[in-house]
C-alpha positions as CSV (number, residue, x, y, z in Angstrom):
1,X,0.0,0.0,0.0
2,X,1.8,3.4,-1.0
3,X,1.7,6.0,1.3
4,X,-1.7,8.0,-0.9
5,X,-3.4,4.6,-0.1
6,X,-2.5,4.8,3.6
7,X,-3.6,8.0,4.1
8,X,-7.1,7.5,2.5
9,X,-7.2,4.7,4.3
10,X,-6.6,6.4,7.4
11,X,-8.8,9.3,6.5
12,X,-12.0,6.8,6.0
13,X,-11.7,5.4,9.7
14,X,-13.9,8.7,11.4
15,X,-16.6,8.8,8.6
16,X,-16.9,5.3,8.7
17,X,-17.4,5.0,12.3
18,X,-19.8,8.1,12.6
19,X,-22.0,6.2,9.4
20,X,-22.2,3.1,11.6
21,X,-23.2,6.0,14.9
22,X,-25.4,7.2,12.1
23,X,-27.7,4.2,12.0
24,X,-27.3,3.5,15.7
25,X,-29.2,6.7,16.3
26,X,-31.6,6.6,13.6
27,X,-32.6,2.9,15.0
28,X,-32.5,4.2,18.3
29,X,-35.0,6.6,17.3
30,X,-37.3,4.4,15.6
31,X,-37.7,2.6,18.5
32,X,-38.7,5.6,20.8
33,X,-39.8,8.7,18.1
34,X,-40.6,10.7,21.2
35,X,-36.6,12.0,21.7
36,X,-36.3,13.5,18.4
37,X,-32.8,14.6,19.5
38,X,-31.5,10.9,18.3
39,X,-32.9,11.9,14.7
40,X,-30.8,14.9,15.1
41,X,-27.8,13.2,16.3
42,X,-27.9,10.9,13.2
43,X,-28.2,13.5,10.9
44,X,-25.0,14.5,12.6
45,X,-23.0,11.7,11.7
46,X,-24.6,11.4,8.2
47,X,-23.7,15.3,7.3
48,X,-20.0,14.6,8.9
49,X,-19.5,11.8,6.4
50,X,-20.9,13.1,3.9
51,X,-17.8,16.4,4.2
52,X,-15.5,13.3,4.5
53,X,-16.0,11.9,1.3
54,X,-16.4,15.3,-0.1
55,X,-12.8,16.2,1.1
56,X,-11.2,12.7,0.5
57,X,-12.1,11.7,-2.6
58,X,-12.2,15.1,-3.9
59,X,-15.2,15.4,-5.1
60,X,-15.8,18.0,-7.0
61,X,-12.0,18.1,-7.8
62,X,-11.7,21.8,-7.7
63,X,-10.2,23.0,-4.9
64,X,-11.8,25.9,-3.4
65,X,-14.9,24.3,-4.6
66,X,-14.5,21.2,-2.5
67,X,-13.5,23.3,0.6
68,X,-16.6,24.8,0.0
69,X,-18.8,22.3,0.2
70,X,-17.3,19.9,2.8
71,X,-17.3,23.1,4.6
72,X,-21.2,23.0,4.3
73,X,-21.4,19.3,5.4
74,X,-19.0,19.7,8.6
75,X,-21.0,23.0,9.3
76,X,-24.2,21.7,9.5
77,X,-22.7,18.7,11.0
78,X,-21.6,20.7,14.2
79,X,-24.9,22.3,14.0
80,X,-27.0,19.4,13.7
81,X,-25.1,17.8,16.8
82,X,-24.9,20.5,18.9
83,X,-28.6,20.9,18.8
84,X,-29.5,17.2,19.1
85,X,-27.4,17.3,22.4
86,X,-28.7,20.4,23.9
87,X,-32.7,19.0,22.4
88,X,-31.9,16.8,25.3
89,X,-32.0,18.7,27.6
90,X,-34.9,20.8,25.9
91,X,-32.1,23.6,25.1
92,X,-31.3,25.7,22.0
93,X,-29.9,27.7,19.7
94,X,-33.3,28.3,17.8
95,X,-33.4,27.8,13.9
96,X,-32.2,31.8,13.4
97,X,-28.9,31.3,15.5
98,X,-28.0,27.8,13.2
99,X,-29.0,29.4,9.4
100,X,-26.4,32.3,11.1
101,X,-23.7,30.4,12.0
102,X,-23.9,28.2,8.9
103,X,-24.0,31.2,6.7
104,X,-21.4,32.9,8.5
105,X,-19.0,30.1,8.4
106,X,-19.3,29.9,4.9
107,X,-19.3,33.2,3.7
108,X,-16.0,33.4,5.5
109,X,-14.7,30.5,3.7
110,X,-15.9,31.8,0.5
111,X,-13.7,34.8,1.1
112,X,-10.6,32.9,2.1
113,X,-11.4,30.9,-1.1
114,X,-12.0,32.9,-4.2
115,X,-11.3,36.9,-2.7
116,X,-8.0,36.3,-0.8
117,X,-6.8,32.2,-1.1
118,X,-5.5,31.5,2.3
119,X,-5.7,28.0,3.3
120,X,-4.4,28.6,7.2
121,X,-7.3,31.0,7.2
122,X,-9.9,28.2,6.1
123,X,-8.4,25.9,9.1
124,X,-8.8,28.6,11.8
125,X,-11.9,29.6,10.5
126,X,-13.1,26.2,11.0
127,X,-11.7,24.8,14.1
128,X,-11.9,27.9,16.1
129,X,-15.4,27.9,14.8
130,X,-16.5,24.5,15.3
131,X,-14.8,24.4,18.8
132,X,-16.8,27.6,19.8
133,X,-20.0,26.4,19.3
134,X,-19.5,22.5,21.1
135,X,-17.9,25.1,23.8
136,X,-21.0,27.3,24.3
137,X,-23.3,23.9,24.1
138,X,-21.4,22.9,26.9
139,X,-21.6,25.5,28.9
140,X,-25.2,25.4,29.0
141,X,-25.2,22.1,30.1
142,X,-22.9,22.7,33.3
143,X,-23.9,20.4,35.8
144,X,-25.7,20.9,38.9
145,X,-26.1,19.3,42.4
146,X,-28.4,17.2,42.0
147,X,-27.5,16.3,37.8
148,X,-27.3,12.5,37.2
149,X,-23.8,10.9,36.9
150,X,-24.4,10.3,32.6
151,X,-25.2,13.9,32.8
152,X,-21.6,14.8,34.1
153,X,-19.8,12.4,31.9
154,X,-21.5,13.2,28.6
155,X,-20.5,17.3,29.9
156,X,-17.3,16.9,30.4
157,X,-16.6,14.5,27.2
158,X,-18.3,17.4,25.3
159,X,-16.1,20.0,26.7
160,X,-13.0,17.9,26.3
161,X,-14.3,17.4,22.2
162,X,-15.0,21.2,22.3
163,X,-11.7,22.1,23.4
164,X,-9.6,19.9,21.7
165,X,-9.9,22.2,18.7
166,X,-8.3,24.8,20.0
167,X,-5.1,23.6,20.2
168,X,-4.7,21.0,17.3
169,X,-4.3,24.1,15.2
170,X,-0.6,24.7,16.7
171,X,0.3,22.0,14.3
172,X,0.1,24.2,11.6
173,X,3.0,26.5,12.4
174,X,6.4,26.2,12.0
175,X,7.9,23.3,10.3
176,X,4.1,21.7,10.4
177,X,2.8,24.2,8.4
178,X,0.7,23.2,5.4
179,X,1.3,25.4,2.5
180,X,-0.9,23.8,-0.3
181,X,-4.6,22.0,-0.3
182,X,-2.8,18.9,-2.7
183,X,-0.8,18.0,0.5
184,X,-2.8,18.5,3.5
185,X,-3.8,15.0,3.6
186,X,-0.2,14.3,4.7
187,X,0.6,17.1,6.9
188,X,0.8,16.6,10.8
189,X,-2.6,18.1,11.5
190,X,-4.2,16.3,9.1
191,X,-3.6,13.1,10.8
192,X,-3.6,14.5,14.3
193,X,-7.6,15.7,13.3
194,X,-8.3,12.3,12.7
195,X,-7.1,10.7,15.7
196,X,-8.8,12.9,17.6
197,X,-12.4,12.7,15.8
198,X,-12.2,9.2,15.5
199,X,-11.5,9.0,19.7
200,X,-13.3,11.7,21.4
201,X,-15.9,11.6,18.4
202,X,-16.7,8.3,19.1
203,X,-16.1,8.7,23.2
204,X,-19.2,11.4,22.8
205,X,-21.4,9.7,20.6
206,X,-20.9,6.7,23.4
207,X,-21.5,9.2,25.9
208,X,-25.0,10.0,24.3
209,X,-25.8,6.7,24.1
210,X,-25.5,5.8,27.5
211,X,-27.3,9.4,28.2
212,X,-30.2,8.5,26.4
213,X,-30.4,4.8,27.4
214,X,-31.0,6.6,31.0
215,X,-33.1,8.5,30.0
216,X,-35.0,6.3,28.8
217,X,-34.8,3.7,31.4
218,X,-36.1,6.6,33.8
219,X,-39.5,6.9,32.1
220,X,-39.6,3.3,32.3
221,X,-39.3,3.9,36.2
222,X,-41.5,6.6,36.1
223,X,-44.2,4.8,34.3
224,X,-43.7,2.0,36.7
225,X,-44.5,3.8,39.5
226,X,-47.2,6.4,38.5
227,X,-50.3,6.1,38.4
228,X,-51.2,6.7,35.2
229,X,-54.4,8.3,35.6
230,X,-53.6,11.2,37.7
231,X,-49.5,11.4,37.6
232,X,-49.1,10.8,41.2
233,X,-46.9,7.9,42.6
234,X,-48.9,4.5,43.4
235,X,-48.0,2.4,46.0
236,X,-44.8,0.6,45.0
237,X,-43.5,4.8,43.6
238,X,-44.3,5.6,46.8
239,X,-42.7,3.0,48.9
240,X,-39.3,3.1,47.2
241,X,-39.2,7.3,47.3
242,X,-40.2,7.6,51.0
243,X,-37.3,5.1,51.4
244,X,-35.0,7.1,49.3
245,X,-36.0,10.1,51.8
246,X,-34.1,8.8,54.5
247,X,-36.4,9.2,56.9
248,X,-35.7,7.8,60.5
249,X,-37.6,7.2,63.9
250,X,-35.2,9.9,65.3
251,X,-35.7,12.3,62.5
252,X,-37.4,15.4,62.5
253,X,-41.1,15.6,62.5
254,X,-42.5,14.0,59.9
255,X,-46.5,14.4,59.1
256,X,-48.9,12.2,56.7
257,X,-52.0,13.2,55.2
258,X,-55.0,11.0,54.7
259,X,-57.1,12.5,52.1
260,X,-60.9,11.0,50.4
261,X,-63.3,12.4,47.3
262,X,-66.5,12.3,49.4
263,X,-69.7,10.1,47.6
264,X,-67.4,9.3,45.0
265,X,-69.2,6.7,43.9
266,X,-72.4,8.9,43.5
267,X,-70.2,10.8,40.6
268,X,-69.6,7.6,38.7
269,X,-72.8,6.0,39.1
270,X,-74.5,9.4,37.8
271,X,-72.3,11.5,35.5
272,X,-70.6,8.3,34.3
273,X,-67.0,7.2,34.5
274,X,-65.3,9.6,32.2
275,X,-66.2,12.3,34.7
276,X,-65.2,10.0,38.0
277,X,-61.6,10.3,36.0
278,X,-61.7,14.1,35.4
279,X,-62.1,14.3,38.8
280,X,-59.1,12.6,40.0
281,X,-57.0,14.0,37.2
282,X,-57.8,17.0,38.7
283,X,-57.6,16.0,42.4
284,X,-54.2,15.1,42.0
285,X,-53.1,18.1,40.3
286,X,-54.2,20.1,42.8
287,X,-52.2,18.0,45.5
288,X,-49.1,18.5,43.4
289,X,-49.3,22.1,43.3
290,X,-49.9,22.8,47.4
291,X,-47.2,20.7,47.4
292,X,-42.8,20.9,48.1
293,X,-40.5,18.7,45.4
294,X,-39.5,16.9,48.7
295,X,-43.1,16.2,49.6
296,X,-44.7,12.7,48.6
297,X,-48.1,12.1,47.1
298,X,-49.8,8.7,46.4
299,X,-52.7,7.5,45.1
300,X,-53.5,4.6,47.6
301,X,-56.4,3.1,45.5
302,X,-59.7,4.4,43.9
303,X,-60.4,7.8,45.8
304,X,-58.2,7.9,48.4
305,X,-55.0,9.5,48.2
306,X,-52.0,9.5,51.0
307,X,-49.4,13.0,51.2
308,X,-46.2,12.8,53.3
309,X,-44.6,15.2,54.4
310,X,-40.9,15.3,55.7
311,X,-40.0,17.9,57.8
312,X,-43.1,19.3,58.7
313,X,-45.6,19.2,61.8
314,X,-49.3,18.3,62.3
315,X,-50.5,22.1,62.0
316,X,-48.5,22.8,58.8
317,X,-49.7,19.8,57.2
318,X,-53.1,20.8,58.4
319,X,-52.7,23.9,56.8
320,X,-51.7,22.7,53.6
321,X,-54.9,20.0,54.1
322,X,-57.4,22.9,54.5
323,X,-56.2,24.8,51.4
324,X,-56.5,21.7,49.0
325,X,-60.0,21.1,50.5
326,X,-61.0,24.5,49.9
327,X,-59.7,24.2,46.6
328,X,-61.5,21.4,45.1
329,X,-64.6,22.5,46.8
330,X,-64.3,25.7,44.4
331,X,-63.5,23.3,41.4
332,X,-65.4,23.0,39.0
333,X,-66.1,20.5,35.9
334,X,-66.8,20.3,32.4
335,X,-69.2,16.8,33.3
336,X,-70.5,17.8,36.3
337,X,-73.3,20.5,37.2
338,X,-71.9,23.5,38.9
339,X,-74.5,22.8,41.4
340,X,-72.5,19.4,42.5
341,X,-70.0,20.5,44.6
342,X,-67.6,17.8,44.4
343,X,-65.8,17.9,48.6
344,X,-63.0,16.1,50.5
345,X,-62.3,15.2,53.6
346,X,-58.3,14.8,55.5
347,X,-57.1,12.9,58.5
348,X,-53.8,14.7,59.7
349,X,-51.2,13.1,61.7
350,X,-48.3,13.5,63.1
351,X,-45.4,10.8,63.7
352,X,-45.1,10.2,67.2
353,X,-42.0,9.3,69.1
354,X,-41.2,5.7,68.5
355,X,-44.3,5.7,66.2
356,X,-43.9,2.8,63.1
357,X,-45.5,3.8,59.4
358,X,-48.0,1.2,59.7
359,X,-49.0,2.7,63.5
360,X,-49.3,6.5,62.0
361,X,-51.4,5.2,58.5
362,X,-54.0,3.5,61.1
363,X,-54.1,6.6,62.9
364,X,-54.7,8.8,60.2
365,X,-56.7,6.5,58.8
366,X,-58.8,6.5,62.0
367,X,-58.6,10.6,61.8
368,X,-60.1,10.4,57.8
369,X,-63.4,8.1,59.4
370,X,-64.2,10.7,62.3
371,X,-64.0,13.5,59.4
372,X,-66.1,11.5,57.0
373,X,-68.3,10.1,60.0
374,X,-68.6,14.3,61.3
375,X,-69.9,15.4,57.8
376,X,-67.4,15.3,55.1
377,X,-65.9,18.0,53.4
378,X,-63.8,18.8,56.7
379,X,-60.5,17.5,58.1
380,X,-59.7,15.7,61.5
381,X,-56.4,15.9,63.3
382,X,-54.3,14.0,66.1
383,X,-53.9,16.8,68.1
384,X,-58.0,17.4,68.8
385,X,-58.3,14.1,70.1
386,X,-55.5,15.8,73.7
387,X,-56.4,19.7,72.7
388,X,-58.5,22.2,72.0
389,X,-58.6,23.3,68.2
390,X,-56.4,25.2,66.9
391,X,-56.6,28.4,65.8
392,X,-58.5,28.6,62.4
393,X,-56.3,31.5,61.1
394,X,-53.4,28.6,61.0
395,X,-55.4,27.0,58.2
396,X,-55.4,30.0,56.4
397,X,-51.7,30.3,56.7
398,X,-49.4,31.3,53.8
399,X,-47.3,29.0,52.1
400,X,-44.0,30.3,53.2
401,X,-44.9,29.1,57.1
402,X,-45.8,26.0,56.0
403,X,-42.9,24.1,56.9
404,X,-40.6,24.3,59.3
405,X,-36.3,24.1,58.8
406,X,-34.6,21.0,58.5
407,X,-33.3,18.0,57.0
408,X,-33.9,14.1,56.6
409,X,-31.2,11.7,58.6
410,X,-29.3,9.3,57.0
411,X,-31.3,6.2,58.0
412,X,-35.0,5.2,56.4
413,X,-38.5,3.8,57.8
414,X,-39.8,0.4,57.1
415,X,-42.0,1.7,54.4
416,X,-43.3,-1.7,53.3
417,X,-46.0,-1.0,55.5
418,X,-47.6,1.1,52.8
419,X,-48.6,-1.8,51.4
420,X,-49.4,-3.9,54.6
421,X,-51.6,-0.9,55.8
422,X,-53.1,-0.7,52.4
423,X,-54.1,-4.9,52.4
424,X,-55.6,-4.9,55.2
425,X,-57.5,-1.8,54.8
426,X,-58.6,-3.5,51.7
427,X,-59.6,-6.5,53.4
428,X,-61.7,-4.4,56.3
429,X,-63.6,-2.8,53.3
430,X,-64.3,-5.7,51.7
């Protein structure tokens, strides 16, 4: 093999790979057509080695015509990619910023092409280009404290990509420097810019890979443990996120909410099931707004839903009880006369010293039938069974004294009792 062979040879290793990336992605999104990004991604690959062949086989054979168009392929290449990534993470440029950049590029290269032929120019241009806008991506996708481990990796292997263009260029001076277009495919940075797309290329696209892999395999979670009617977690999302909490018997005060649709079977069996499901839909988004992202909401089964609440006492969770009740006694719905009021009622407790889960769900269990069996649309709390009631400007209290300071211990309830309590309450009703 003479040395022209070699070097094509050598120059076909990075478009090759990124063709096979190409299909991986395009697969990928097949599969799952919701992350369009993957689409992106592959057009990506597809654009890069399209410039490739442009540049390598010379196609068209005029020079400052080729470096044209490869120029447009590798452009929109960086484009496409650094948009797929960023898509992600529901990021972007925006369409004006891309047809800018790619028009600038190019106009540039026209210039150092047929106004003032300067091939160092066309490299800078380029690379200094190129590595700018992976640079910016990145930057937008610094990580945060609480950002997933692929996050980090896939950041940092984008930065390293994105920076790795800056200084490749210093092989073009001095005795490196390439003089003519005929002989770039043997000069030092030539070959050093294919080692490096072929490695950190292919170290990014992996790193996107595994990214969105996660990704997905989180919605899979997600779906697992939602209920898929009114977003909340069901019982098993519940059980595993309370454990994740890290809540102990020694932490601080921890509160759970009890809550019921009153005659909810009286909704179903006269405005039909369709409504019964608007109902909840909207029942639980009204949970999830009165609601902290460190709060936990479950739907327990049918109409009863379960809150807890980390961090928080009896008459802050009260308080938070008595604005959601007031709330979805104010609701309205497109299936049900304005005249039907649709109400709830709460049992509030507090986790007592010593106290297991299943213990504190019997109790505000308990709390939820002396609301129901005093009415309905009203809520029942520990603390009236050993004092007077509290003051009812509390329940009017403003979010910001909800809670009160502090943080979860290390060390977690047995919350498998979400389920026990659940069983047999199951079996009592039944």
């Amino acid at each position: 093999m003479n040395p022209s062979q070699s070097t094509v040879a050598m120059s076909l290793i990075a478009p090759g790979m990124f063709l096979v990336f190409s299909l991986v992605f395009c697969c990928a999104w097949l599969v799952e057509r919701r992350r369009h990004y993957l689409l992106l991604l592959s057009l990506s690959c597809t654009l890069f080695c399209a410039g490739a062949t442009v540049q390598i086989f010379h196609l068209p054979d005029a020079v400052y015509l080729n470096a044209v168009v490869s120029s447009v392929f590798y452009t929109s290449a960086v484009i496409a990619a650094t948009e797929g990534i960023l898509g992600r993470s529901r990021k972007q440029f925006g369409l004006r910023a891309d047809v800018a950049l790619l028009l600038g590029i190019t106009g540039m290269i026209l210039f150092f092409c047929y106004v003032t032929p300067y091939l160092l120019a066309r490299i800078y241009i380029q690379n200094f280009g190129y590595g700018a806008i992976l640079l910016i991506a990145s930057f937008r996708l610094v990580p945060q404290r609480r950002t997933r481990p692929v996050d980090r990796v896939l950041f940092w292997v984008m930065f390293v990509f994105a920076v790795q263009f800056f200084p490749r260029t210093a092989l073009t001076a001095g005795p490196n420097a390439v003089f003519s277009a005929r002989n770039f495919g043997q000069s030092p940075f030539w070959q050093a810019l294919q080692v490096s797309i072929a490695l950190l290329g292919a170290a990014l696209a992996f790193a996107i890979l595994a990214a969105a892999l996660s990704d997905l395999l989180d919605d899979l979670r997600r779906e697992r443990d939602s209920d898929p009617l009114t977003g909340v977690l069901n019982r098993r999302g519940f059980q595993e996120r309370s454990n994740e909490l890290g809540l102990s018997a020694s932490s601080a005060s921890v509160s759970l909410v009890l809550c019921d649709l009153d005659h909810f079977k009286v909704i179903n069996d006269t405005y039909g099931h369709p409504a019964g499901d608007d109902v909840l839909r909207s029942f639980g988004a009204i949970l999830v707004s009165e609601l902290r992202s460190s709060d936990l909401v479950c739907r327990v089964g049918g109409e009863e839903f379960a809150i807890l609440m980390p961090d928080t006492k009896e008459e802050s969770a009260a308080a938070v009880a008595e604005r959601i009740r007031k709330r979805i006694e104010r609701q309205t719905f497109d299936r049900i006369p304005v005249s039907h009021r649709v109400t709830s009622s709460f049992g509030v407790a507090e986790r007592r010293s010593g106290e297991s889960l299943h213990d504190l769900m019997e109790r505000a269990d308990q709390l939820l039938y002396k609301a129901k069996s005093g009415g309905r649309n009203r809520l029942a709390r520990a603390v009236e069974e050993d004092t007077p009631a509290a003051n009812s400007s509390l329940l009017t209290a403003p979010p910001s004294a909800r809670f009160q300071e502090g943080s979860p211990a290390s060390s977690h309830i047995e919350w498998a009792a979400v389920s026990q309590w659940g069983q047999e309450k199951n079996r009592s009703q039944s």
